[in-house]
N, C-alpha and C positions, 0 to 999 in steps of 0.2 A: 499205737504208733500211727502218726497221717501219712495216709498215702506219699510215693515218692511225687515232689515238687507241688505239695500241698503245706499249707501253715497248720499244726495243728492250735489253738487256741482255748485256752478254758479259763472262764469265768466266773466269778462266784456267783454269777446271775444264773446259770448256764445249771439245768439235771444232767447232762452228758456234757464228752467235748466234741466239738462240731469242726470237721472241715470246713475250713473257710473256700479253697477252692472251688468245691465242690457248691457254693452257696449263690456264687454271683451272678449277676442278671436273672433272670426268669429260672434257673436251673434248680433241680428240689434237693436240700440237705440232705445226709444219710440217714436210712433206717437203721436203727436198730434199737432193741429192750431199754426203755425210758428216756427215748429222745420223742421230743416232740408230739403229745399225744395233748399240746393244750393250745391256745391261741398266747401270742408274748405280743405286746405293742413294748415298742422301746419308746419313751420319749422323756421328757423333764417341766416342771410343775410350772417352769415359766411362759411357757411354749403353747399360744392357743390352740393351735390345730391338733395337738396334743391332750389339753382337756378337753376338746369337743369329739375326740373318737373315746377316750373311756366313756363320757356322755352319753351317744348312741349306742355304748357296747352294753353301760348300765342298763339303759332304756329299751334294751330291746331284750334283757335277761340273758346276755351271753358270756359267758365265761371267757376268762382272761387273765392272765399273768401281767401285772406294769412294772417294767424295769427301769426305775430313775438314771437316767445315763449324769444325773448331778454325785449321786449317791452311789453308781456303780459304774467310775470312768473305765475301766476296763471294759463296759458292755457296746459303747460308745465305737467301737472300734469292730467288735462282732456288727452292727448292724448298719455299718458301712461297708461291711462286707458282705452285707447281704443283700445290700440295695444297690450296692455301686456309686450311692451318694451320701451326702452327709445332711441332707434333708430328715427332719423328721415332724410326724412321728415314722416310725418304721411300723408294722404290724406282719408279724410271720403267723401263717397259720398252718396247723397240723399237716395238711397236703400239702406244703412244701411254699405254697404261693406266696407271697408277698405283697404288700400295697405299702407306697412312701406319700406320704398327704394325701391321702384318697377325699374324695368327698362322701358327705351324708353319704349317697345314693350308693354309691361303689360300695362304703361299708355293710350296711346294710344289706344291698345284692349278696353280698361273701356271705354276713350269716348265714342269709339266707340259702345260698346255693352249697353251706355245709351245712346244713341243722342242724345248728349251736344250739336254735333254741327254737321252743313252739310258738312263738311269738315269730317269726319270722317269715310265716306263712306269708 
C-alpha cells in the first residue's frame, strides 16, 4: 500500500513498486528487498541523447537496465516522476540520484563516483 497522499504505481519495467511521491526532484526512492540495486536509463531508440548515454555506459563497462519508454509506455510516466520533466534520457541510479540529459562528463563522473565499474578510475 503507498503511503497516504502518495501514487502508488507499478510497471512492468519496474522489480518493485515505487512511490512516485517519494521520487521527485532530487529526493531518493524507497528502500527495500529488490528495489533498486542496479542503474535503469529510461529513454527510446529514436532519442540521441538516449543512444549516446547506453554508449558511454557500454564503454565504460557499467552495468545497466534500458527501458524503452516506446515499448514500455507505462514506464514513460515513472520517470517523469522521477525527474520532474518529460526530458529524456532519464537515468536513476541505485543511490537514489538521478541525471535527465546528463553529458559525457556528468555520466561518467556518476560511474565513476559509484564504482560501476573498474574502468572508471
Amino acid at each position: 500500500m503507498a503511503p497516504q497522499g502518495q501514487s502508488l504505481i507499478i510497471s512492468s519495467a519496474w522489480p518493485a513498486p515505487i512511490y512516485l511521491g517519494q521520487c521527485r526532484g532530487n529526493a531518493h526512492p524507497p528502500r527495500y528487498p529488490g528495489f533498486m540495486n542496479e542503474t535503469i536509463i529510461f529513454g527510446a531508440d529514436w532519442c540521441r541523447d538516449c543512444r549516446r548515454a547506453k554508449l558511454i555506459f557500454d564503454r565504460a563497462g557499467a552495468p545497466y537496465r534500458y527501458i524503452d519508454l516506446v515499448a514500455d509506455p507505462e514506464a514513460a510516466g515513472v520517470a517523469q516522476d522521477i525527474s520532474g520533466r518529460t526530458n529524456i534520457p532519464v537515468i536513476l541510479y541505485a543511490d537514489g540520484s538521478h541525471q535527465v540529459e546528463p553529458s559525457n562528463a556528468d555520466m561518467l563522473q556518476k560511474i565513476h563516483d559509484l564504482q560501476l565499474t573498474e574502468k572508471s578510475e
